[in-house]
C-alpha positions as CSV (number, residue, x, y, z in Angstrom):
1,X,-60.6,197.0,-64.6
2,X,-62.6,200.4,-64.9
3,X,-63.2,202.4,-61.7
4,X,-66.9,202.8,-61.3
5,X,-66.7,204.1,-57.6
6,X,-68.4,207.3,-58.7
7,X,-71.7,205.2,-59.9
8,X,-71.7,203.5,-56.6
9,X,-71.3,206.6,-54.6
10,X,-74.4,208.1,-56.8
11,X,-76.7,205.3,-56.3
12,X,-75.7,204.9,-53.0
13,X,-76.0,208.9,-51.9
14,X,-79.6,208.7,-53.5
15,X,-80.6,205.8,-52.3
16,X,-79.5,207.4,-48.8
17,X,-80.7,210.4,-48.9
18,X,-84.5,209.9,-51.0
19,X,-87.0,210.5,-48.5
20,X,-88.9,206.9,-48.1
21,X,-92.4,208.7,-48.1
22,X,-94.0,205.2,-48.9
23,X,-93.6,201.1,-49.4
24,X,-92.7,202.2,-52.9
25,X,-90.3,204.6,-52.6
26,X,-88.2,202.9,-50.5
27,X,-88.5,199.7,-52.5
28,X,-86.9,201.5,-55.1
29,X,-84.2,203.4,-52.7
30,X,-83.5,199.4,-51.6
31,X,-83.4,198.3,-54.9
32,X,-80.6,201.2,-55.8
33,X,-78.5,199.8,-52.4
34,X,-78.7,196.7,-54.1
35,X,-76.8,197.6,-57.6
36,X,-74.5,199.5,-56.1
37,X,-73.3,197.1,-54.2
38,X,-74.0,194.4,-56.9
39,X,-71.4,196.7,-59.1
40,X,-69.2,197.1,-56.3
41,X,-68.7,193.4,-56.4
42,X,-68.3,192.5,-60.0
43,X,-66.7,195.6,-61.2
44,X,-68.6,196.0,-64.5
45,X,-72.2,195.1,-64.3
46,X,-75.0,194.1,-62.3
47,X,-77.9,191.5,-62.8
48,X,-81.5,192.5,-61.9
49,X,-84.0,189.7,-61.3
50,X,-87.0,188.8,-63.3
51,X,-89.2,190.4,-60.3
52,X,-87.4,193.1,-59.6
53,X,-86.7,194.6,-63.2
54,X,-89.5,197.5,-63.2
55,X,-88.9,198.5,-59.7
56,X,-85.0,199.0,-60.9
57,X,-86.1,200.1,-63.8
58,X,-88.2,203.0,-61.9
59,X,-85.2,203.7,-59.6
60,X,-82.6,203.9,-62.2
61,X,-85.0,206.6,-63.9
62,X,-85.5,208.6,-60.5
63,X,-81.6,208.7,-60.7
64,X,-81.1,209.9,-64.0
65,X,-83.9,212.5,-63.4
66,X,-82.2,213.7,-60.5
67,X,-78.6,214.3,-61.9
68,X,-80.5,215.7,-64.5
69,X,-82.7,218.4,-63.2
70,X,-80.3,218.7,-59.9
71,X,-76.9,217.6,-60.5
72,X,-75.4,218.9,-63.5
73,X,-76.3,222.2,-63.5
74,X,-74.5,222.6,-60.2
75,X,-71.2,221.0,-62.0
76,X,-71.6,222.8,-64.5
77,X,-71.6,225.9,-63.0
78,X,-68.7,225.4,-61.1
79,X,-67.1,224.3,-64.1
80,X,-66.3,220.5,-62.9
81,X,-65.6,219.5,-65.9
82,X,-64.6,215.5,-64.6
83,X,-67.9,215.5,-62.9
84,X,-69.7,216.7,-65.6
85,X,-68.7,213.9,-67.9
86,X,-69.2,211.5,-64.7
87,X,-73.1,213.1,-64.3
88,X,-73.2,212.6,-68.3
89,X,-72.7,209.2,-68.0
90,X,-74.9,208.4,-65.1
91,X,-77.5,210.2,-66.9
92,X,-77.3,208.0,-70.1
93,X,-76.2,204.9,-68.7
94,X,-78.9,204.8,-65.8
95,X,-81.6,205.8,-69.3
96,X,-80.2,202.7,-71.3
97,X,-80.6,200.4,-68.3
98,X,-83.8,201.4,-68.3
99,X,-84.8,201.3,-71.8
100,X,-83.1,197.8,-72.1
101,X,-84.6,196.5,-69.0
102,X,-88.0,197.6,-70.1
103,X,-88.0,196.0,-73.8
104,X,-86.5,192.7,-71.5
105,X,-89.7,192.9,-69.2
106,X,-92.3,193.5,-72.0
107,X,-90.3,190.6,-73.7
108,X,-90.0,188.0,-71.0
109,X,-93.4,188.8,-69.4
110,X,-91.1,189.5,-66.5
111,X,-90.0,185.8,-66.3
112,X,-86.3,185.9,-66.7
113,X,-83.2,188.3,-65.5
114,X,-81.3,190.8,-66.8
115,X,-77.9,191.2,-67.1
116,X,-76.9,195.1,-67.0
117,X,-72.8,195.8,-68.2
118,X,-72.0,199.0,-68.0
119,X,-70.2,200.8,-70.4
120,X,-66.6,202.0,-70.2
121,X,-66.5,205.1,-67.5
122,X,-65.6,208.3,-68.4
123,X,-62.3,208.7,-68.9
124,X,-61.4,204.9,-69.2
125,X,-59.1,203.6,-72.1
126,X,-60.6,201.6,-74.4
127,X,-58.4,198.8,-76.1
């Protein structure tokens, strides 16, 4: 099974450390908890419910716009280059969540789940 302890730690260190300035914010900080430890549980993926998808969705964007604008210019800088790739990937698997879960929402009027797998970390072999 892939180790996606990094994504875990990333959620859960933003999530953590956001500032819960209102009802919204921390919504979204909760909702970020709640995959993290979703993925810690099943190992690959993570199921948002019907009335939760645009608050994820919102959160998983607020993640990929902090590693973004925050993150990975520290790692690369200091030449990480395993935590760049592991940034990378937050960065564009956090955007395709949200892309995906938004089309499902429009879709579904916000009626049914979504299943979320995540792709294969970076790193990982793939049969």
């Amino acid at each position: 099974m892939a180790d996606y302890g990094f994504y875990i730690a990333q959620l859960r260190f933003v999530a953590r450390t956001t500032d819960r300035v209102t009802p919204q914010v921390a919504e979204m900080m909760d909702e970020l908890a709640r995959i993290a430890s979703a993925i810690e549980a099943e190992g690959y993926a993570f199921t948002v419910p019907a009335g939760r998808l645009r608050v994820a969705g919102r959160a998983l964007a607020g993640v990929a716009g902090l590693m973004q604008k925050q993150i990975l210019p520290e790692v690369v800088a200091a030449g990480n280059t395993a935590g760049e790739a592991q940034v990378r990937w937050t960065i564009d698997t956090s955007m395709e969540a949200v892309a995906n879960m938004t089309v499902h929402a429009e879709l579904t009027g916000d009626g049914e789940d979504y299943r979320v797998i995540l792709p294969p970390p970076p790193g990982a072999k793939v049969n």
